[in-house]
N, C-alpha and C positions, 0 to 999 in steps of 0.2 A: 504494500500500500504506500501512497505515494504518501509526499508532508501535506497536496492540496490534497486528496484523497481525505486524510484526516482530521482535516478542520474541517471537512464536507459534511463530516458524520454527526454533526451536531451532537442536542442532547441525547443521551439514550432514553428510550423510552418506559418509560412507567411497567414492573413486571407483577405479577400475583403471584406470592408466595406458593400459593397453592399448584405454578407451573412448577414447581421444581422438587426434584428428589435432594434430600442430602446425601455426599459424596465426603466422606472419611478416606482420606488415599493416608492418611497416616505419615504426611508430609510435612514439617514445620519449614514456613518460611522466612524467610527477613524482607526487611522495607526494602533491600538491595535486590535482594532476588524476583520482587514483584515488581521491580523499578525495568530489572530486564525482561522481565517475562513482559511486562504492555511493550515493550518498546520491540519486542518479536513480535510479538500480534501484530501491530501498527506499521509491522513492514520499515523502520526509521531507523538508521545507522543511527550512533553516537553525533556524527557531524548534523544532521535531521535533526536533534532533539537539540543538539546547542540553539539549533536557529530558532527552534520554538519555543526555548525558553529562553535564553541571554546564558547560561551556565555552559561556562567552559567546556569543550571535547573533553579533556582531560580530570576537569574535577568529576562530572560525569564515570570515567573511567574507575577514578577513584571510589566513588561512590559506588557503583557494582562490582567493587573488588573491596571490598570494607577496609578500603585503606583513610578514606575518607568521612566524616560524619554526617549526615542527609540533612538535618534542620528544617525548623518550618518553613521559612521563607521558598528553600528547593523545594521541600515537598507540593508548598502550594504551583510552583511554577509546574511542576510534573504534572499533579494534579491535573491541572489547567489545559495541559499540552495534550493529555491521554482523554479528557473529560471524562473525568473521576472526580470523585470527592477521595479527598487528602484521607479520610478515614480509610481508603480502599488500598493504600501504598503502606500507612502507618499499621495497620492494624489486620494485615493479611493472615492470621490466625483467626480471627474472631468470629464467632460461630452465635447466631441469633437466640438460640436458645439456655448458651450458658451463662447471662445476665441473672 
């Protein structure tokens, strides 16, 4: 998917709980790991996601190699870039029913 491809896709749409099975893969992940995984979906090299957000190729790099720390301020630009909410980067474990 291209970078105009991705701004294209606007908001996503409103879903019913009731469409969806829960999925236990028994996987834990980190804000880094969910930062690369939208950024394969989205089809967008590291160079694609600098431009969508203004944050360095490089700190980027860092940031999905945990050599770097994410903070709010990235996560909103991610957020923003992938059209997520920041809770969907920060809190990729979190399961509706264990509130």
């Amino acid at each position: 998917m291209t970078t105009e491809k991705c701004r294209e896709m606007g908001r996503p749409k409103d879903y019913v709980l009731d469409d969806f099975v829960e999925l236990d893969l028994g996987v834990e992940r980190s804000p880094r790991d969910t930062i690369r995984i939208l950024r394969g979906i989205a089809e967008l090299s590291q160079k694609d996601l600098e431009r969508l957000t203004g944050i360095p190729q490089a700190t980027i790099s860092a940031i999905e190699n945990n050599r770097q720390n994410l903070g709010v301020e990235r996560t909103k630009a991610f957020a923003k870039a992938f059209n997520v909410r920041p809770a969907v980067i920060l809190f990729p474990n979190w399961k509706s029913g264990a509130a």
